[in-house]
PyMOL commands that place a pseudoatom at each C-alpha (Angstrom):
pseudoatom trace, name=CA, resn=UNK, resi=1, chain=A, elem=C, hetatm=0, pos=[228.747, -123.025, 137.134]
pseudoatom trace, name=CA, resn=UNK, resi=2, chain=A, elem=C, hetatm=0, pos=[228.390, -126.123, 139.621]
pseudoatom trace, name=CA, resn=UNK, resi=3, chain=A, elem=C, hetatm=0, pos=[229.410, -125.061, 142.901]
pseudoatom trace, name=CA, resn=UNK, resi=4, chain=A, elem=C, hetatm=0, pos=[228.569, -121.173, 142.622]
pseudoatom trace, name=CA, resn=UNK, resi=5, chain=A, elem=C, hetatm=0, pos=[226.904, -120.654, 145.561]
pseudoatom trace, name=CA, resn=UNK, resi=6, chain=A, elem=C, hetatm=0, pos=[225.512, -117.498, 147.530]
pseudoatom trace, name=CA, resn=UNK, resi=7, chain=A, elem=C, hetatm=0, pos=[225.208, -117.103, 151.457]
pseudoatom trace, name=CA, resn=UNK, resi=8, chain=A, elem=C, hetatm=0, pos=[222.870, -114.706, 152.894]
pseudoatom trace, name=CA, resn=UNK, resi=9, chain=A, elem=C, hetatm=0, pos=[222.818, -113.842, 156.523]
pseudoatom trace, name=CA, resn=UNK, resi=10, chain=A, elem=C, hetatm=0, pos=[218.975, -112.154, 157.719]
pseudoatom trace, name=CA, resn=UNK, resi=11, chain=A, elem=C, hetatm=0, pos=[218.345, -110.527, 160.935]
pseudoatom trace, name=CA, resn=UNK, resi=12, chain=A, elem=C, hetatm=0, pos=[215.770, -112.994, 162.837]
pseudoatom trace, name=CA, resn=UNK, resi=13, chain=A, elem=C, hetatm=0, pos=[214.677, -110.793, 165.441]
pseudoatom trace, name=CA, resn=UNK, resi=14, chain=A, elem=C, hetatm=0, pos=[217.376, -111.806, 168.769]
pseudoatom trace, name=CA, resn=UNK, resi=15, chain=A, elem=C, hetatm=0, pos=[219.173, -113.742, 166.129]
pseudoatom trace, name=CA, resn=UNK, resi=16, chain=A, elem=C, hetatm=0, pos=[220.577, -114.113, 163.075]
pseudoatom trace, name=CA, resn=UNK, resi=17, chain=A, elem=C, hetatm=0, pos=[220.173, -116.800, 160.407]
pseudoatom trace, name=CA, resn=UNK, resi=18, chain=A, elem=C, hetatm=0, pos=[222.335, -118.012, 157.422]
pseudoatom trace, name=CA, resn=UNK, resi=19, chain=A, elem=C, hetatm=0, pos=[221.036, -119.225, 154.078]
pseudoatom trace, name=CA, resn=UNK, resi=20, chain=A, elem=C, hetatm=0, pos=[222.878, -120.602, 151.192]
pseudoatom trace, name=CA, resn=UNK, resi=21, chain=A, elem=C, hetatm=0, pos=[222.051, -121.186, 147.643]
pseudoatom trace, name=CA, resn=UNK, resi=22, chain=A, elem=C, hetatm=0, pos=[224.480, -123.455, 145.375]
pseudoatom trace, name=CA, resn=UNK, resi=23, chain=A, elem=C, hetatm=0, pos=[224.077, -124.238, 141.887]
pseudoatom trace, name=CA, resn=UNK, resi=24, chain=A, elem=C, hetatm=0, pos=[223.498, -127.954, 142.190]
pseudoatom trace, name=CA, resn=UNK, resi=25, chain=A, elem=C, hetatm=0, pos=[224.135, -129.710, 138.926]
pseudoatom trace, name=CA, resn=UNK, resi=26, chain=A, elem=C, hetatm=0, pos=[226.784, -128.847, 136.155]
pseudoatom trace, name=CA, resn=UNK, resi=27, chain=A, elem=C, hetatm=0, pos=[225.731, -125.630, 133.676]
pseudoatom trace, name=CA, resn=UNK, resi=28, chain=A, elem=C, hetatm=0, pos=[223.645, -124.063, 136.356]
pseudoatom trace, name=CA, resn=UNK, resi=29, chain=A, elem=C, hetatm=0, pos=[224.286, -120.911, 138.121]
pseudoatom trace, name=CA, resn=UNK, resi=30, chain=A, elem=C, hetatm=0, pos=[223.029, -118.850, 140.730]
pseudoatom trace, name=CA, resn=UNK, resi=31, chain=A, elem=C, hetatm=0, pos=[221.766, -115.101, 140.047]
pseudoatom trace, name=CA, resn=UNK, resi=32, chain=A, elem=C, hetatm=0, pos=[221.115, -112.514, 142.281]
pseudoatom trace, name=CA, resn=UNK, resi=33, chain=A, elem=C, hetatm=0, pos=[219.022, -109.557, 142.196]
pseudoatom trace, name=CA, resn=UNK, resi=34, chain=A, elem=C, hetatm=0, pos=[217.017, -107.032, 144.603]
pseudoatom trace, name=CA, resn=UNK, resi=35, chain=A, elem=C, hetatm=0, pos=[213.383, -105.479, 143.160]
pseudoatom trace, name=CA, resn=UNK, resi=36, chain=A, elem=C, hetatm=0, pos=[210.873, -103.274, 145.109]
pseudoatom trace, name=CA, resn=UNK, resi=37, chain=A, elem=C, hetatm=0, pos=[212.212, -104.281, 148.584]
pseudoatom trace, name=CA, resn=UNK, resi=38, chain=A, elem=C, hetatm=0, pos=[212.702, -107.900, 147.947]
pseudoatom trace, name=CA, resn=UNK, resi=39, chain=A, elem=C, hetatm=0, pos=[215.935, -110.019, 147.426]
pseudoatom trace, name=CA, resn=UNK, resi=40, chain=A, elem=C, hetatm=0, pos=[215.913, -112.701, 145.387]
pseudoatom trace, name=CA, resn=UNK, resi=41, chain=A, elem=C, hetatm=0, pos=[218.728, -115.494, 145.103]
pseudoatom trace, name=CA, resn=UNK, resi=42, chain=A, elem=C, hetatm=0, pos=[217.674, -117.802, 142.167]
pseudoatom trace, name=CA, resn=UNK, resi=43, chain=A, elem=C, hetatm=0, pos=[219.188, -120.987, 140.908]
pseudoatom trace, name=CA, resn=UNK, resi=44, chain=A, elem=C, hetatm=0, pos=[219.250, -120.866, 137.174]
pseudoatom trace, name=CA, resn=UNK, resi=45, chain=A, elem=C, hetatm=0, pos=[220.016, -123.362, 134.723]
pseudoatom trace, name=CA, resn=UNK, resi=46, chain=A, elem=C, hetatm=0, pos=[221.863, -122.567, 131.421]
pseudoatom trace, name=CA, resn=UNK, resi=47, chain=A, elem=C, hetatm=0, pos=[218.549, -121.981, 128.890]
pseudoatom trace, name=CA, resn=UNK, resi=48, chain=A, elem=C, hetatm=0, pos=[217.078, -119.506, 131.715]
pseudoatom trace, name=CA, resn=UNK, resi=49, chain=A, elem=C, hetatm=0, pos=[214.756, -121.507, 133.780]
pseudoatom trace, name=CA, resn=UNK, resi=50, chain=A, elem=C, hetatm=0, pos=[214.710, -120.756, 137.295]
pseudoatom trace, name=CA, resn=UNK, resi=51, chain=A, elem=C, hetatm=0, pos=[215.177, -124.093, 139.079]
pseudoatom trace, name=CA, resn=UNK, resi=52, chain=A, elem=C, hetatm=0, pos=[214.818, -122.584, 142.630]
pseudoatom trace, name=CA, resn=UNK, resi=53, chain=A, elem=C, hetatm=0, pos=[214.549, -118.882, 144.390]
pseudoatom trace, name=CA, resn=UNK, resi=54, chain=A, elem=C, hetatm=0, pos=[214.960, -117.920, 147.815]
pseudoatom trace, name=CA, resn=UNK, resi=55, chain=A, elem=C, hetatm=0, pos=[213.180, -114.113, 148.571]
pseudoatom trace, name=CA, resn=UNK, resi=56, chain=A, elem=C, hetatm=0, pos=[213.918, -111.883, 151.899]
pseudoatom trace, name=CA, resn=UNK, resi=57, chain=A, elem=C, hetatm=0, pos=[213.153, -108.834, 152.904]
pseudoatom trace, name=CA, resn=UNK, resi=58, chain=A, elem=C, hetatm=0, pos=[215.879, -106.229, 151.834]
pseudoatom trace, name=CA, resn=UNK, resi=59, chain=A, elem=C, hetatm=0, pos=[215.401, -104.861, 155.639]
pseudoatom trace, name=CA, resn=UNK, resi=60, chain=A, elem=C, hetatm=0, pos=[216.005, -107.517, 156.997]
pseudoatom trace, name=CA, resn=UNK, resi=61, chain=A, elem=C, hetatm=0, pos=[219.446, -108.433, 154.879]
pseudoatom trace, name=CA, resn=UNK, resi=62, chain=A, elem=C, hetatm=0, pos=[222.400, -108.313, 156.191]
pseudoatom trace, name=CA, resn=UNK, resi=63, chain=A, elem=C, hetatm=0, pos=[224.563, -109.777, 153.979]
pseudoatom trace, name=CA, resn=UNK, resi=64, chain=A, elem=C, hetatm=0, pos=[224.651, -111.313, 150.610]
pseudoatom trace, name=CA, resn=UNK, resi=65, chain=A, elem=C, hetatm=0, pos=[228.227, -112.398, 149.922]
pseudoatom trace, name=CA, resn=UNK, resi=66, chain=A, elem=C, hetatm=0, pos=[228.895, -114.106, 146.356]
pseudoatom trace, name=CA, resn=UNK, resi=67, chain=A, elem=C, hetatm=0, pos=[231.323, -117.082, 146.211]
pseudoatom trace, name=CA, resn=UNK, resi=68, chain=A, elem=C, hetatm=0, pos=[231.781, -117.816, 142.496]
pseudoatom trace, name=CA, resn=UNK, resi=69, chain=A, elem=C, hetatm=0, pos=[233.485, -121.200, 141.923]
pseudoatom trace, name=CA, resn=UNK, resi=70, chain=A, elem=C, hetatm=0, pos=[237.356, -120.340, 141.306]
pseudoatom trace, name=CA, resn=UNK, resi=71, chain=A, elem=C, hetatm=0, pos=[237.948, -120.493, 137.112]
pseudoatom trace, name=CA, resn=UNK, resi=72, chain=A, elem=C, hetatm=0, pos=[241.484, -122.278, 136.253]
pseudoatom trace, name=CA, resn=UNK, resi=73, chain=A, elem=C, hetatm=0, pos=[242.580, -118.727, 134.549]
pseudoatom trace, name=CA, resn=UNK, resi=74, chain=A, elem=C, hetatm=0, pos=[241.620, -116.925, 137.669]
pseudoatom trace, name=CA, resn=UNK, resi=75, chain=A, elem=C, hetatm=0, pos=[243.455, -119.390, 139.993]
pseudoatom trace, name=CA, resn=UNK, resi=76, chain=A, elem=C, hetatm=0, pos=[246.855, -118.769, 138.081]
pseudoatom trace, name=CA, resn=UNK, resi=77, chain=A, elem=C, hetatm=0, pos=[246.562, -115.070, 137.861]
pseudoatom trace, name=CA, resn=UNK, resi=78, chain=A, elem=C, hetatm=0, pos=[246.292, -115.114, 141.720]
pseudoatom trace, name=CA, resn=UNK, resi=79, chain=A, elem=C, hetatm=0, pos=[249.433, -117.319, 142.423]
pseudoatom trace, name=CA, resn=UNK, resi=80, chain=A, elem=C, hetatm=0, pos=[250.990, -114.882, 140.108]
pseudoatom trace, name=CA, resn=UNK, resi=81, chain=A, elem=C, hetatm=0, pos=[252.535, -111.495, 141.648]
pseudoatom trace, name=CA, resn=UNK, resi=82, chain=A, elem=C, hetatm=0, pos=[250.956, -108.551, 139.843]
pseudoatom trace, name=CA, resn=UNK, resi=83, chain=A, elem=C, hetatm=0, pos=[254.512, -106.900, 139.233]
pseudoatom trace, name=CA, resn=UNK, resi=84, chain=A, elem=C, hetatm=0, pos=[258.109, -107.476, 140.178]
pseudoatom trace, name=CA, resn=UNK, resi=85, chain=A, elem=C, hetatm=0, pos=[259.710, -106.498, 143.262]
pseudoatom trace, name=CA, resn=UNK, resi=86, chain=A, elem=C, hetatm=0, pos=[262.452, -104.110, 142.500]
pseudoatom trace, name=CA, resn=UNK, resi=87, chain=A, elem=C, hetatm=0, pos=[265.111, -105.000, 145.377]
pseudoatom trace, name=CA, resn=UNK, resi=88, chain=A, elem=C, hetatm=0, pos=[265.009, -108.572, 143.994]
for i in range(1, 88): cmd.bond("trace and resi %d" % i, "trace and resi %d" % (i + 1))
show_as sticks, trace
zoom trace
């Protein structure tokens, strides 16, 4: 979905360095996955093809966090309270 977007934060030696990958355009999406050492952030459009990928060093990876684009459905279930407080 358009605004799905991943941050990554590498260790640079002294320093550390943030990267981000967003799904661009509307119907693309942004996959992650980690192979032989390697983690790769791709941007992927909706039939499959891989628009753009970003590889690192899983060594070297500090964090990967996921932001998914909030869905309307999700967005009410988290105004909602989960269950009813008793006392009220």
């Amino acid at each position: 979905m358009k605004g799905d977007r991943v941050e990554i934060v590498v260790d640079a030696g002294d320093t550390t360095r943030t990267y981000e990958v967003v799904a661009s355009r509307a119907g693309r999406r942004v996959e992650t996955a980690v192979r032989r050492g390697v983690v790769e952030v791709s941007e992927v459009t909706r039939s499959g093809t891989v628009v753009r990928t970003a590889r690192f060093m899983a060594t070297r990876v500090l964090a990967l966090v996921e932001q998914p684009v909030p869905r309307e459905d999700a967005s009410e279930a988290a105004v909602r309270p989960l269950r009813e407080d008793p006392k009220s």
